[in-house]
C-alpha positions, -999 to +999 in steps of 0.1 A: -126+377+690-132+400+718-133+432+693-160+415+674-199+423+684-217+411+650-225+374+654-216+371+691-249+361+712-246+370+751-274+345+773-290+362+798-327+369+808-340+403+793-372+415+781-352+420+747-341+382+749-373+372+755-391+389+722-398+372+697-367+375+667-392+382+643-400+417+663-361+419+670-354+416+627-386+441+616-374+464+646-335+463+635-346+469+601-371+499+613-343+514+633-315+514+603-342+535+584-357+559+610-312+564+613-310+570+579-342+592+576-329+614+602-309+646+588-306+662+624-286+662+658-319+663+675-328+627+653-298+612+660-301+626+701-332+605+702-318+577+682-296+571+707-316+577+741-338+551+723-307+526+721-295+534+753-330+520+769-327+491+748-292+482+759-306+488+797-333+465+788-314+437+774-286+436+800-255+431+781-227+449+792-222+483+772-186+473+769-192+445+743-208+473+720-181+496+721-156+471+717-176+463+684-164+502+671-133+493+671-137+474+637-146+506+622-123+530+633-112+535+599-142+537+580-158+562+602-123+581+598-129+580+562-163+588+559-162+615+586-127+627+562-147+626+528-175+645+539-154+672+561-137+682+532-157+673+504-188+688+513-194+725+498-211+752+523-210+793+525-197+794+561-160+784+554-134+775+586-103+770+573-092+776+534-054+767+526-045+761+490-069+732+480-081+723+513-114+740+520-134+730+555-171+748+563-190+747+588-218+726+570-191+700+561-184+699+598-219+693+605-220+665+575-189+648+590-201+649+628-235+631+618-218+605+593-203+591+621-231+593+647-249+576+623-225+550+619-218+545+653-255+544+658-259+519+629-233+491+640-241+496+676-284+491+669-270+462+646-250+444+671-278+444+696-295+423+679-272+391+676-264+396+712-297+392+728-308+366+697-296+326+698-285+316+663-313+292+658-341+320+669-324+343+641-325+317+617-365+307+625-373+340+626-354+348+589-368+319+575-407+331+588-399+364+575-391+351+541-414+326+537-440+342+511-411+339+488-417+301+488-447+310+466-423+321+439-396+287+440-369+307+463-354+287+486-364+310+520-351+280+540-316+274+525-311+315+524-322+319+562-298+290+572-266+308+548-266+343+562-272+326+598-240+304+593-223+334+579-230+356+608-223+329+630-188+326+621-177+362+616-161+356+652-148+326+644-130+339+613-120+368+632-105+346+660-089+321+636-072+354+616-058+370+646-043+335+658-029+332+622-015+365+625+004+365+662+021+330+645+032+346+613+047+375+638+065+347+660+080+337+627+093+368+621+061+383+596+062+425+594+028+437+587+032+474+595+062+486+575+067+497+542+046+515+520+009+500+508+020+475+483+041+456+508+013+457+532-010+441+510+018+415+503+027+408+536-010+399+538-004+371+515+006+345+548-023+360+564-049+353+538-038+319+524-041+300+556-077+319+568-095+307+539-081+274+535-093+269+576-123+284+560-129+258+536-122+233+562-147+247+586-172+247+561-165+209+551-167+204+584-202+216+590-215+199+556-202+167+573-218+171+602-252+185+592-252+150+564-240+129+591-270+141+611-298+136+581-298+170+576-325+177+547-333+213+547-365+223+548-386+190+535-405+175+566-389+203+588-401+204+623-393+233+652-392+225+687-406+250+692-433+275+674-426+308+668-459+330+683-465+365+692-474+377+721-488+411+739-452+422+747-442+417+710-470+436+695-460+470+725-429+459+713-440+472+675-456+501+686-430+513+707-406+515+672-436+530+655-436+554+680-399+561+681-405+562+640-431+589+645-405+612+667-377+611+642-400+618+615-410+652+636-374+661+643-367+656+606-396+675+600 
């Protein structure tokens, strides 16, 4: 549980904690495409000066983000891999038999990951420094001019908020599954791929069936407590924006603006 970021919410008293999750979303979503809009070391430089103020401002400790890489080791291996030696370029490095490596397919590789690493990290901030029920007000504000058209904005807010929610849950409840398949005498890391994936079989079994529980659980629970969805739904309280929201805005417009220059 302690390698997964995504989901996890850290309490503290920030000015990031204190925004209002409907500035937190738009902003998450602004950042992820200024990221991908950026085709430069220079973009991706100022990408992460801008998150490195953010994580200053929101106080959560920078060791919770990068334990969050971990989970992604592999892919950024992979996609750092496919893109060294996949992409074509004049200025070649190495050439042996098939394996051809450029210097523009080092360039592609080396900013695949920043931007991954930039990505997961900009994405994590967010559920740290936003409660659970604050992520699901401010999803179901967001989506609310779907109403108009009979989609359930309510029910969809409250399902990717209980799916986020129990990432590290699941994650927890998999590596506790695992360690007792290994005290029984489990091997997960011999043998070739195909008896991997088998010996993933005891693994997989007893996660979703706790899965199913948990959810059975919750349904109980949320019934048991007259739990209607959205008809006659009251907050606590109301979502409203305020001066240090709206600076908030400009501040990603303006970080918007810079990248667009560097790409530029």
């Amino acid at each position: 549980m302690t390698r997964i970021t995504i989901g996890q919410y850290y309490p503290t008293d920030s000015v990031i904690h204190r925004l209002d999750a409907r500035v937190k979303l738009l902003g998450t979503i602004m950042y992820i495409t200024f990221l991908l809009f950026a085709n430069h070391f220079v973009g991706y430089g100022v990408a992460a000066l801008f998150l490195v103020g953010l994580v200053r401002l929101s106080k959560v400790p920078p060791r919770l983000l990068f334990r969050g890489l971990r989970m992604i080791i592999f892919i950024l291996i992979f996609a750092a891999g496919i893109n060294l030696f996949l992409t074509p370029g004049q200025n070649v490095l190495v050439h042996f038999a098939f394996i051809r490596i450029t210097m523009e397919g080092v360039s592609m590789a080396v900013q695949m990951a920043l931007r991954l690493i930039l990505l997961v990290t900009g994405s994590s901030v967010l559920t740290l420094t936003t409660s659970p029920i604050q992520l699901t007000d401010g999803i179901e504000t967001l989506l609310t001019p779907l109403k108009r058209i009979k989609i359930p904005a309510h029910d969809i807010a409250m399902m990717m908020t209980i799916a986020l929610r129990f990432i590290p849950t699941l994650a927890d409840e998999m590596e506790k599954i695992t360690k007792a398949q290994k005290a029984r005498g489990a091997d997960f890391d011999t043998g070739g791929l195909i008896k991997r994936a088998k010996s993933l079989i005891p693994i997989l079994v007893p996660l979703f069936v706790s899965a199913f529980k948990r959810a059975d659980e919750l349904a109980t629970a949320m019934e048991a407590r007259c739990y209607r969805g959205d008809i006659n739904r009251t907050k606590m309280k109301e979502m409203k924006m305020t001066s240090r929201d709206w600076l908030a805005i400009v501040v990603m417009a303006g970080f918007g603006g810079v990248v667009f220059l560097t790409r530029i």
